[in-house]
DRENGU-769146 format. One record per residue (C-alpha): residue number from 0; residue in one letter; y, x, z. Coordinates in steps of 0.02 Angstrom, whole numbers, plus 50000, padded with zeros to 5 digits. Example, Ala and Ser with C-alpha at 12.3 -4.5 7.8 and 13.67 -1.06 7.14 Angstrom:
BEGIN
<node num="0" residuo="A" yy="49775" xx="50615" zz="50390"/>
<node num="1" residuo="S" yy="49947" xx="50684" zz="50357"/>
***
This chain:
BEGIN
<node num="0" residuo="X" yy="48924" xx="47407" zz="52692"/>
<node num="1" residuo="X" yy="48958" xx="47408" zz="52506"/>
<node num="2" residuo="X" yy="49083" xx="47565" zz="52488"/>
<node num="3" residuo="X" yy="49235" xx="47523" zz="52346"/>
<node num="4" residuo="X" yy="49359" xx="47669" zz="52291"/>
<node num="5" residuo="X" yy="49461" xx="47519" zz="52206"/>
<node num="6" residuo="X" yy="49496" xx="47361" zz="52302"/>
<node num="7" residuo="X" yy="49383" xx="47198" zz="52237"/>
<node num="8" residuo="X" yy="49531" xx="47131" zz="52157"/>
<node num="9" residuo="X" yy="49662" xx="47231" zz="52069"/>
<node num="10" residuo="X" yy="49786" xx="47175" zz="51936"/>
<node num="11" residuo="X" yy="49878" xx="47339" zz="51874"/>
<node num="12" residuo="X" yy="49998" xx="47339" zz="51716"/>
<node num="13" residuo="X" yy="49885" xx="47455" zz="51609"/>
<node num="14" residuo="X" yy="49939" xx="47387" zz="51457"/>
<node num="15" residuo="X" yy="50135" xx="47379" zz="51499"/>
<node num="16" residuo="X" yy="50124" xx="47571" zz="51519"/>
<node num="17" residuo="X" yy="50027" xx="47600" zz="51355"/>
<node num="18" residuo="X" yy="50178" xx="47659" zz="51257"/>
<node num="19" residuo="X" yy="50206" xx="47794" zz="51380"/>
<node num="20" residuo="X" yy="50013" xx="47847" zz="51362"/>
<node num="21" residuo="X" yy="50018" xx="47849" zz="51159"/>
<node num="22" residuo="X" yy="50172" xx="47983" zz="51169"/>
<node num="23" residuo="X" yy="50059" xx="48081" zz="51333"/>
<node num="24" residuo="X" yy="49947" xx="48070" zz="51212"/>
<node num="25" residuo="X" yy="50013" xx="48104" zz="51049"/>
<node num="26" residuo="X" yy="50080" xx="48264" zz="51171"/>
<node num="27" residuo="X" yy="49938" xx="48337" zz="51216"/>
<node num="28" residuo="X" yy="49843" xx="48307" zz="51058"/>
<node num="29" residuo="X" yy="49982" xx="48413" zz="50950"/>
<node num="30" residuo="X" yy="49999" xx="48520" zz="51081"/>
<node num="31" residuo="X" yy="49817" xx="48579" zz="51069"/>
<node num="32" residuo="X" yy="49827" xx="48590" zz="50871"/>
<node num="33" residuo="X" yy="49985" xx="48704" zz="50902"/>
<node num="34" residuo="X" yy="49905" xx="48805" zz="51055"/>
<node num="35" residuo="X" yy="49746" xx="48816" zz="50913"/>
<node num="36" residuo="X" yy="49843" xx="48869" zz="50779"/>
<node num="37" residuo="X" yy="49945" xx="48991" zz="50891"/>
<node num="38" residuo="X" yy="49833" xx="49067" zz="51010"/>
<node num="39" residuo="X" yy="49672" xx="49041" zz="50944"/>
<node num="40" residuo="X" yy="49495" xx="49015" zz="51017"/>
<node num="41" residuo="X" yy="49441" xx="49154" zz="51137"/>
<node num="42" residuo="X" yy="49254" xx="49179" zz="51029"/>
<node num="43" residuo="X" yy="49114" xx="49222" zz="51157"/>
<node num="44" residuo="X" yy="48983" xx="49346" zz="51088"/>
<node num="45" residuo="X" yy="48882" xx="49201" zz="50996"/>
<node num="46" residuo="X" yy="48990" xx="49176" zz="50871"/>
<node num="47" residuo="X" yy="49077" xx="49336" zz="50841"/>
<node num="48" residuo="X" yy="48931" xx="49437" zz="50871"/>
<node num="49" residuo="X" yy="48950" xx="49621" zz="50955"/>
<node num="50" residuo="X" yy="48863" xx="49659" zz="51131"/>
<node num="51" residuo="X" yy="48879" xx="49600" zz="51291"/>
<node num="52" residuo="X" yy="48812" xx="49700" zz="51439"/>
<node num="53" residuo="X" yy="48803" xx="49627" zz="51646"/>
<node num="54" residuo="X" yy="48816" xx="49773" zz="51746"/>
<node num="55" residuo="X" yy="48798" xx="49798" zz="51939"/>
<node num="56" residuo="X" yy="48925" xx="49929" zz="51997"/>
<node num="57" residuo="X" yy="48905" xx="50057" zz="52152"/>
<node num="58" residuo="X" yy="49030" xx="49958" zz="52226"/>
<node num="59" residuo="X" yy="49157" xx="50094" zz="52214"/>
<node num="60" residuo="X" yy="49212" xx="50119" zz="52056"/>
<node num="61" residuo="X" yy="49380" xx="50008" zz="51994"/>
<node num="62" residuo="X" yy="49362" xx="49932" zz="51832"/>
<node num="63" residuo="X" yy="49504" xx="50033" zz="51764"/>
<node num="64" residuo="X" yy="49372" xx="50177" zz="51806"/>
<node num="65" residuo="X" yy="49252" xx="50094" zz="51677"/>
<node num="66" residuo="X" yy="49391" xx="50057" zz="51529"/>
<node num="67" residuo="X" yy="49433" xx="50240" zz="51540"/>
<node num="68" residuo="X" yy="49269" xx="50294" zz="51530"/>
<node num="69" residuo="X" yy="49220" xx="50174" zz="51371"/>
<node num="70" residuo="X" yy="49388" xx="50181" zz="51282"/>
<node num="71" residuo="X" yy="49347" xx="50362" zz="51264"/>
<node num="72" residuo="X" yy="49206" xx="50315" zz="51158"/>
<node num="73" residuo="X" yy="49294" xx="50266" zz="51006"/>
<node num="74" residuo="X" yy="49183" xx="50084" zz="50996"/>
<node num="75" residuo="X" yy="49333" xx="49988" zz="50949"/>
<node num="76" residuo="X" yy="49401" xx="49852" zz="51078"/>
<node num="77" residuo="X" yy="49306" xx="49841" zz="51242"/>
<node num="78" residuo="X" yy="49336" xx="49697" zz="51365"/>
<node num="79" residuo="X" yy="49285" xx="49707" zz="51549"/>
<node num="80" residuo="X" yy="49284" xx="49586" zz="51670"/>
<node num="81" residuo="X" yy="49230" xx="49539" zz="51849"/>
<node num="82" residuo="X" yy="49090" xx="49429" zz="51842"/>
<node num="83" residuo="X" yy="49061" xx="49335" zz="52017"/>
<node num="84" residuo="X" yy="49053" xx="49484" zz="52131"/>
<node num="85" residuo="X" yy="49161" xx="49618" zz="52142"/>
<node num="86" residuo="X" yy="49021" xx="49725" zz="52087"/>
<node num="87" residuo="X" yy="48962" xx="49625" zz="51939"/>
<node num="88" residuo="X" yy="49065" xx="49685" zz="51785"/>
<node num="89" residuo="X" yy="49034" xx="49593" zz="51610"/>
<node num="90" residuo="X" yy="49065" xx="49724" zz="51457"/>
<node num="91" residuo="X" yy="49113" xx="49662" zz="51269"/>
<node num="92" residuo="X" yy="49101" xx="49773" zz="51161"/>
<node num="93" residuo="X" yy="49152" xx="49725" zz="50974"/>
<node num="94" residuo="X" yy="49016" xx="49755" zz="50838"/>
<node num="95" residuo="X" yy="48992" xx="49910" zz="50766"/>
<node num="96" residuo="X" yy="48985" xx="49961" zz="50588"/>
<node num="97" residuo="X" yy="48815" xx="50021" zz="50524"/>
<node num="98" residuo="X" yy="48694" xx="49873" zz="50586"/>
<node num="99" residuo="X" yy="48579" xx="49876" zz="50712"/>
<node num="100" residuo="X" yy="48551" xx="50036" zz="50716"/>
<node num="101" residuo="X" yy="48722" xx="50064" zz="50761"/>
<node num="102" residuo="X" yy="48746" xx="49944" zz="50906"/>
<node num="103" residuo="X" yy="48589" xx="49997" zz="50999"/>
<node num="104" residuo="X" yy="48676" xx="50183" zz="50969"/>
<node num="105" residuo="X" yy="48832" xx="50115" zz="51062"/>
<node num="106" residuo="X" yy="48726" xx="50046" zz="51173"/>
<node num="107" residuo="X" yy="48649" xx="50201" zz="51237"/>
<node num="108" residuo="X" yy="48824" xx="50273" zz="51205"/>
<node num="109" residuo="X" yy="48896" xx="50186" zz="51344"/>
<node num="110" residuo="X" yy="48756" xx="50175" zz="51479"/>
<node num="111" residuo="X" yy="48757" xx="50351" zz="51455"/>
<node num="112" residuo="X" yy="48924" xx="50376" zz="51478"/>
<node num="113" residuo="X" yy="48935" xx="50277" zz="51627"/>
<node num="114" residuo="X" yy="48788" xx="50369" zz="51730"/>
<node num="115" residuo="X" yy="48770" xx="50326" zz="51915"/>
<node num="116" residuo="X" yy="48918" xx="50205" zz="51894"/>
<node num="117" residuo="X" yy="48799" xx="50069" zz="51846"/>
<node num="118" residuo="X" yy="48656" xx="50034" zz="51986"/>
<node num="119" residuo="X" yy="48567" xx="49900" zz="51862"/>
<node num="120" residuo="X" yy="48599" xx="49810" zz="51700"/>
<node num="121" residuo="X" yy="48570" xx="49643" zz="51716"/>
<node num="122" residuo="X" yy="48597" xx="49591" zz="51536"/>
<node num="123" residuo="X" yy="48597" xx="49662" zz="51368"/>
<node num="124" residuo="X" yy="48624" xx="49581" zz="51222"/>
<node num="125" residuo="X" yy="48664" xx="49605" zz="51027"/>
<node num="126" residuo="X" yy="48729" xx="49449" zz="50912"/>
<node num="127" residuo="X" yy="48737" xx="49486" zz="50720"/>
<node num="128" residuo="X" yy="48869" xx="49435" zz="50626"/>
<node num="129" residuo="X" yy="48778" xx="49343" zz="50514"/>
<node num="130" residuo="X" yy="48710" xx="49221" zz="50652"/>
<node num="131" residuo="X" yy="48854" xx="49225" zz="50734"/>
<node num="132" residuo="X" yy="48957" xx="49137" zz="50589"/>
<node num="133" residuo="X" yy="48792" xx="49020" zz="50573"/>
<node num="134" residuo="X" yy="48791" xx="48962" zz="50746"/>
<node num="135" residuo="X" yy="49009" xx="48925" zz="50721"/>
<node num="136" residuo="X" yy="48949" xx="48800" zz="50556"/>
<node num="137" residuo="X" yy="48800" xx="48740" zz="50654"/>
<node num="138" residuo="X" yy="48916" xx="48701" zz="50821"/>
<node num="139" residuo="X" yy="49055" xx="48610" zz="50698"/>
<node num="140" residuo="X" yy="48922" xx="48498" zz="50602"/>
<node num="141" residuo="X" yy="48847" xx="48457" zz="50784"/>
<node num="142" residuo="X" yy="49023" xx="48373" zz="50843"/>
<node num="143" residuo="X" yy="49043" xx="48296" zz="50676"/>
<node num="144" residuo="X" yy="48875" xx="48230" zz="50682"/>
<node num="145" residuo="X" yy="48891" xx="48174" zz="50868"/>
<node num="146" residuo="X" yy="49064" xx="48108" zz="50817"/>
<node num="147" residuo="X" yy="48999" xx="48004" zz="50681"/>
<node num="148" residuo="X" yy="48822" xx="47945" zz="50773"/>
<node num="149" residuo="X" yy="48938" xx="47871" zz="50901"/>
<node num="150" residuo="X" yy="49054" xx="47780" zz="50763"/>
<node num="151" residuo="X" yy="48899" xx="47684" zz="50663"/>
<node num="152" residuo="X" yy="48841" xx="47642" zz="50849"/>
<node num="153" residuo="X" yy="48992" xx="47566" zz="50908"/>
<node num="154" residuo="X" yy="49036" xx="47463" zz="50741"/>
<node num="155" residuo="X" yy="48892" xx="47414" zz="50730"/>
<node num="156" residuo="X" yy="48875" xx="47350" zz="50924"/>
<node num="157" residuo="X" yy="49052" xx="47280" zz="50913"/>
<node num="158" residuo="X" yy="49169" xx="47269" zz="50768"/>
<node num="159" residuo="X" yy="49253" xx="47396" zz="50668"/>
<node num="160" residuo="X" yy="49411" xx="47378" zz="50753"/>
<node num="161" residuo="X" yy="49311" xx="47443" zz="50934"/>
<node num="162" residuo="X" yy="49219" xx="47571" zz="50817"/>
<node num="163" residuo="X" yy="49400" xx="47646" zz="50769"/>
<node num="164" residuo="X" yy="49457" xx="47620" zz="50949"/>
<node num="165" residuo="X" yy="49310" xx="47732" zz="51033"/>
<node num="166" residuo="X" yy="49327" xx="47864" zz="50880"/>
<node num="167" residuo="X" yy="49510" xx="47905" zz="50903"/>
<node num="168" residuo="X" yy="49481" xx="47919" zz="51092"/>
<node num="169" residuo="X" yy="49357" xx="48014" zz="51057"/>
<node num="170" residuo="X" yy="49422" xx="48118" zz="50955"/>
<node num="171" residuo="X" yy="49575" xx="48153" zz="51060"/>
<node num="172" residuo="X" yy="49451" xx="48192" zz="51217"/>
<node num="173" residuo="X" yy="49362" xx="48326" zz="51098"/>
<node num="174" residuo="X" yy="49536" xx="48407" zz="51027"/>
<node num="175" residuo="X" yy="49606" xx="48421" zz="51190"/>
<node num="176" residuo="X" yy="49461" xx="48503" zz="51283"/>
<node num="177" residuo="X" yy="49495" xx="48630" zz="51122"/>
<node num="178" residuo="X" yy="49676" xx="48635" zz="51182"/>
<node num="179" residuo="X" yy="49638" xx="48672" zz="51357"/>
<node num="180" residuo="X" yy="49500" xx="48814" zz="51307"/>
<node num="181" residuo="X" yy="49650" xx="48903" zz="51191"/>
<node num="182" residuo="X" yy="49761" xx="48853" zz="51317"/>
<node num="183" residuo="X" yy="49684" xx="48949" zz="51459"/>
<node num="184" residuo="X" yy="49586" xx="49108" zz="51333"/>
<node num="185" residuo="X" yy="49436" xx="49022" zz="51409"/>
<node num="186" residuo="X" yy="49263" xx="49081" zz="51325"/>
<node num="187" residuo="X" yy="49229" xx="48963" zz="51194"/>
<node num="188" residuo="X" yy="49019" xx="48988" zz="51150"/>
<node num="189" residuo="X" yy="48853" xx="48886" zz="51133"/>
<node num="190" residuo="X" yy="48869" xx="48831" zz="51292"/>
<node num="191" residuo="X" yy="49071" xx="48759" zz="51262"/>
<node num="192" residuo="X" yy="48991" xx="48657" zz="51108"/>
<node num="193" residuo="X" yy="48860" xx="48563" zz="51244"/>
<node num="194" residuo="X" yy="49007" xx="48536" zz="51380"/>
<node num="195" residuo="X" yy="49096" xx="48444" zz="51206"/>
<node num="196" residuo="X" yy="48941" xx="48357" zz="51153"/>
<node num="197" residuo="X" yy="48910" xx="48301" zz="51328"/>
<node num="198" residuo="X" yy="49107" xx="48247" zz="51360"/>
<node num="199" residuo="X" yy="49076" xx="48150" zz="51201"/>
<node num="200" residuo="X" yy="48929" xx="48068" zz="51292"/>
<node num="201" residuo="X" yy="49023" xx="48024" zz="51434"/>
<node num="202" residuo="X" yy="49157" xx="47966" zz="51359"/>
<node num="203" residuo="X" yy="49086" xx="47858" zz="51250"/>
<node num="204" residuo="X" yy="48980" xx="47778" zz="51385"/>
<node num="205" residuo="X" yy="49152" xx="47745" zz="51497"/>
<node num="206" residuo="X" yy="49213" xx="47662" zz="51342"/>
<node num="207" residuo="X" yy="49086" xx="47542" zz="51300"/>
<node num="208" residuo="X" yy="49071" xx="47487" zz="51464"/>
<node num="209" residuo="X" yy="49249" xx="47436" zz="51473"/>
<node num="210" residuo="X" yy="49235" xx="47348" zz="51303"/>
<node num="211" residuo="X" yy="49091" xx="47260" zz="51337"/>
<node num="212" residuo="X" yy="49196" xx="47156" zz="51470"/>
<node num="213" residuo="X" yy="49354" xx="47161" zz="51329"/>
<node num="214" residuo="X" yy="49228" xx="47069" zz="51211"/>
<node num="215" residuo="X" yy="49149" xx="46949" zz="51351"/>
<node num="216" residuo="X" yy="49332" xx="46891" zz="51409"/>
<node num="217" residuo="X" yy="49378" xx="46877" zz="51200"/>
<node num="218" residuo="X" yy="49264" xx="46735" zz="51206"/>
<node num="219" residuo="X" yy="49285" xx="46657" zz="51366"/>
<node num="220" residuo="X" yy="49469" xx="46661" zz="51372"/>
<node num="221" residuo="X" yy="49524" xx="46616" zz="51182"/>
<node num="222" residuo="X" yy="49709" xx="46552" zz="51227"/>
<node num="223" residuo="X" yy="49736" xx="46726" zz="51344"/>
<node num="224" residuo="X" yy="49857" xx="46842" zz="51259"/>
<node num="225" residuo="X" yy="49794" xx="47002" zz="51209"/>
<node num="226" residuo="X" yy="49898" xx="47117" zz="51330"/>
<node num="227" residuo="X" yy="49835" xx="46987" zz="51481"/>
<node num="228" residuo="X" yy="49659" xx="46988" zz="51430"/>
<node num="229" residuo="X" yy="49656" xx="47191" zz="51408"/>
<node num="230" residuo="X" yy="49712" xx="47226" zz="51582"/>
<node num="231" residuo="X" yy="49627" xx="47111" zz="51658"/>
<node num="232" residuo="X" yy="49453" xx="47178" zz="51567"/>
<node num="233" residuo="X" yy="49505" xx="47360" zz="51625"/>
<node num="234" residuo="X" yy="49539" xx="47295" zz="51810"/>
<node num="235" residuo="X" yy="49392" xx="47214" zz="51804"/>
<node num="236" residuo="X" yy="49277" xx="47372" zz="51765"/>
<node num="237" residuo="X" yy="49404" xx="47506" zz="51856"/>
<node num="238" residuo="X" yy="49293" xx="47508" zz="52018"/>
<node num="239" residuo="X" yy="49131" xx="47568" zz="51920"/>
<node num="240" residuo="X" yy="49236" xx="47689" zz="51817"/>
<node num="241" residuo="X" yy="49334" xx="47763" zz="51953"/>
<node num="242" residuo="X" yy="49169" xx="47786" zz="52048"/>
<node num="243" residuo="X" yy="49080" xx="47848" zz="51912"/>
<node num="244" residuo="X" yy="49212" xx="47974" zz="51885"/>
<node num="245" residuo="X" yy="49243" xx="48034" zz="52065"/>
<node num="246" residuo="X" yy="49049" xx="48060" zz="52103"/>
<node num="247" residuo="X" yy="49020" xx="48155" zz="51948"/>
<node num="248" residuo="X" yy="49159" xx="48250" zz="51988"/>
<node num="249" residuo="X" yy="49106" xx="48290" zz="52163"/>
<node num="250" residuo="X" yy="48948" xx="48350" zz="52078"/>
<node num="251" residuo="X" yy="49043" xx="48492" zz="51966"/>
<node num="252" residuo="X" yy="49143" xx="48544" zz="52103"/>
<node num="253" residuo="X" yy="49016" xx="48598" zz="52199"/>
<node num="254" residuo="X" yy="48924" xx="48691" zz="52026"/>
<node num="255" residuo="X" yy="49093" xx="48756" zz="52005"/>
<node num="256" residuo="X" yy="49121" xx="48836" zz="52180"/>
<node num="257" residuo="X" yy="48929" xx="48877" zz="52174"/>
<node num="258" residuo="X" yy="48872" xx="48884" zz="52036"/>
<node num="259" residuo="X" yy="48919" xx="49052" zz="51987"/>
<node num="260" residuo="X" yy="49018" xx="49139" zz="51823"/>
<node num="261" residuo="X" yy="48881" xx="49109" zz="51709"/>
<node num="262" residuo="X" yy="48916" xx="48929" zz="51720"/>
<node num="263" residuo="X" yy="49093" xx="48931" zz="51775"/>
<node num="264" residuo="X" yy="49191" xx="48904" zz="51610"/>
<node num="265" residuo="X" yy="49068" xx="48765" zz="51560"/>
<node num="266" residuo="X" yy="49108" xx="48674" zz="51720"/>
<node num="267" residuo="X" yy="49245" xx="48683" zz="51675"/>
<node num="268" residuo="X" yy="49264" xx="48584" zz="51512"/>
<node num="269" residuo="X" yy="49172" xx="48467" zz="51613"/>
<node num="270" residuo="X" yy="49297" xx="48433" zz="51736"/>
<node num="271" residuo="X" yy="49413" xx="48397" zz="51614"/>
<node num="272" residuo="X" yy="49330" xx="48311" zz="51508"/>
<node num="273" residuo="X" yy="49267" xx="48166" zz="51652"/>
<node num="274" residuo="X" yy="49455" xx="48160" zz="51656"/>
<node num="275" residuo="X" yy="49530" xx="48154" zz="51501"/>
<node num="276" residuo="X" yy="49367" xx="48018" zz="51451"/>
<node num="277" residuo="X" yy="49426" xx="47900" zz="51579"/>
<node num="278" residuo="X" yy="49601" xx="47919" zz="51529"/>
<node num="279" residuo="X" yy="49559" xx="47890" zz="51373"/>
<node num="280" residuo="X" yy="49439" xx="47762" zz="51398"/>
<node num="281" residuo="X" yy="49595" xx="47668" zz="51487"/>
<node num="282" residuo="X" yy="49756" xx="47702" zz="51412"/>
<node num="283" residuo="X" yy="49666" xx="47755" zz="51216"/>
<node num="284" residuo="X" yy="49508" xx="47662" zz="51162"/>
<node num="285" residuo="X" yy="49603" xx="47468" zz="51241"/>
<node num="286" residuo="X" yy="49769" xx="47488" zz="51197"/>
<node num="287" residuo="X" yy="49715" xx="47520" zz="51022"/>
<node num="288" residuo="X" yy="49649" xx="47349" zz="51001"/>
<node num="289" residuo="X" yy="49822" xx="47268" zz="51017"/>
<node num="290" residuo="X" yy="49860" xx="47341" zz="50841"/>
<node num="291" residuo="X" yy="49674" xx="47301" zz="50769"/>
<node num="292" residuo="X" yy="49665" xx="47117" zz="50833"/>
<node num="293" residuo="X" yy="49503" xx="47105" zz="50851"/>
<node num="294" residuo="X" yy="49411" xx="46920" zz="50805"/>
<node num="295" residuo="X" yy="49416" xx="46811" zz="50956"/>
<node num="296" residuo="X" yy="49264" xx="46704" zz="50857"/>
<node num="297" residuo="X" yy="49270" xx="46517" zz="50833"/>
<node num="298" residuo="X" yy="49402" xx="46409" zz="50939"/>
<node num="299" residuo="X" yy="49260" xx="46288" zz="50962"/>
<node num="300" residuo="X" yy="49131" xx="46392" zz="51006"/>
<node num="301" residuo="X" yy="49074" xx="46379" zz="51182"/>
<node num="302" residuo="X" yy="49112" xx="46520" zz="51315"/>
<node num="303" residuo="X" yy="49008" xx="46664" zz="51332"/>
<node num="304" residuo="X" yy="48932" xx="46640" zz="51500"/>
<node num="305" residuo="X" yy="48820" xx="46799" zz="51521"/>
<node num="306" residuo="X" yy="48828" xx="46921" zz="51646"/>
<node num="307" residuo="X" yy="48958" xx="47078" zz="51617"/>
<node num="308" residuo="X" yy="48845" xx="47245" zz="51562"/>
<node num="309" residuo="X" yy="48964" xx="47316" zz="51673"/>
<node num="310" residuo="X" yy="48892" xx="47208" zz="51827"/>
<node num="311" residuo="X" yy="48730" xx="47251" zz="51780"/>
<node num="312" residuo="X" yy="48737" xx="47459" zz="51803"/>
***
């Protein structure tokens, strides 16, 4: 028996309610620049640099124990965290003046300092400065780059007008990912720039699937309205998305519960970003094209009779 999330036949008023979904979005997009400007990025260890140390405790000693012990180092601002277990404590430590002499001095500083406390250190590391502020340029030119690989793909697939579309959704699934990851202090690293990269992948791929059948019914129905034609494209495609969406979903869930710290914040910008891309895909990338008219192609010309991609997958 052929399972279906969405019934075989729906006809919801996407379009009627696209006003309301510019201003949502509009909302959350300034929202994120303000929560940016505001609050800031939470920089993980890549891109500051400083050290990071993963620490299994005796299982007795309170993290309060531990900031204690290191604030009375003098090594500048020290963050500890749980880290899965209650035992598991991550340690940043900002970088230390002097090069790297001088962080593998704090380093011995503090597992000195906390003795017997610490029954094994899982992970030590030390990012320089320098790389860290090349792996920030290298992480903005590889969302840029992704951003504008997708835009000469889609133009030159569709139109310009879809191009635009899929850009601005785009865009607005990237910027509020940002929003949520200031929003929340979340650790923005190397591995918050793949969860983006990949959300644009995903996104991008919900949204050419849905205009692929917005282009096929273009040229079979010429005389259709635009709002008319629109929903009944996204209707038409909603089954695949919504199933699409819920099984990959289903998928992070379980990495999230799972899956452990190490991958916990990246899961994260997953989860919202399977979200936000087929809410975007929806009430963005379509709704655009009733201001960018695209060409419905010559009156005469005969209907486009091929099979949907969307059918096909």
């Amino acid at each position: 028996m052929l399972l279906r999330m969405v019934p075989k036949k729906t006809a919801i008023d996407f379009i009627g309610a696209h006003k309301l979904a510019v201003g949502l979005s509009v909302l959350l997009v300034v929202g994120s620049l303000a929560l940016f400007g505001l609050r800031g990025l939470n920089l993980g260890i890549d891109f500051l640099g400083g050290i990071l140390l993963e620490v299994k405790t005796d299982g007795q000693t309170q993290i309060g124990e531990f900031r204690d012990t290191l604030d009375g180092l003098g090594l500048g601002e020290v963050s500890i965290q749980e880290f899965g277990a209650p035992d598991d404590l991550l340690i940043r430590i900002q970088r230390q003046e002097g090069g790297d002499n001088a962080q593998q001095e704090a380093v011995s500083a503090v597992t000195a300092a906390l003795g017997d406390k610490v029954s094994e250190y899982r992970r030590n590391e030390v990012v320089g400065p320098t790389v860290g502020a090349e792996l920030q340029e290298a992480a903005l030119y590889a969302i840029l780059a992704a951003i504008g690989a997708i835009l000469v793909y889609i133009w030159f697939r569709f139109e310009w007008q879809y191009g635009i579309g899929a850009v601005v959704a785009l865009t607005h699934d990237v910027l509020t990912t940002i929003g949520l990851f200031a929003l929340l202090q979340l650790e923005f690293n190397l591995a918050t720039v793949a969860a983006i990269l990949t959300i644009a992948g995903y996104s991008i791929n919900d949204t050419v699937v849905v205009y692929d059948r917005v282009r096929e019914n273009i040229r079979r129905y010429k005389k259709l309205p635009f709002s008319e034609l629109f929903n009944m494209s996204i209707n038409q495609t909603l089954s695949r998305t919504v199933m699409t969406s819920v099984t990959t979903l289903i998928a992070l869930l379980a990495l999230f519960f799972f899956g452990g710290e190490v991958i916990r914040d990246f899961i994260i910008a997953m989860m919202w970003g399977v979200i936000i891309g087929t809410y975007s895909s929806i009430f963005v990338a379509v709704p655009l094209l009733l201001y960018l008219r695209p060409r419905r192609g010559d009156e005469d010309e005969a209907p486009h009779q091929e099979q949907p991609v969307s059918e096909k997958a």
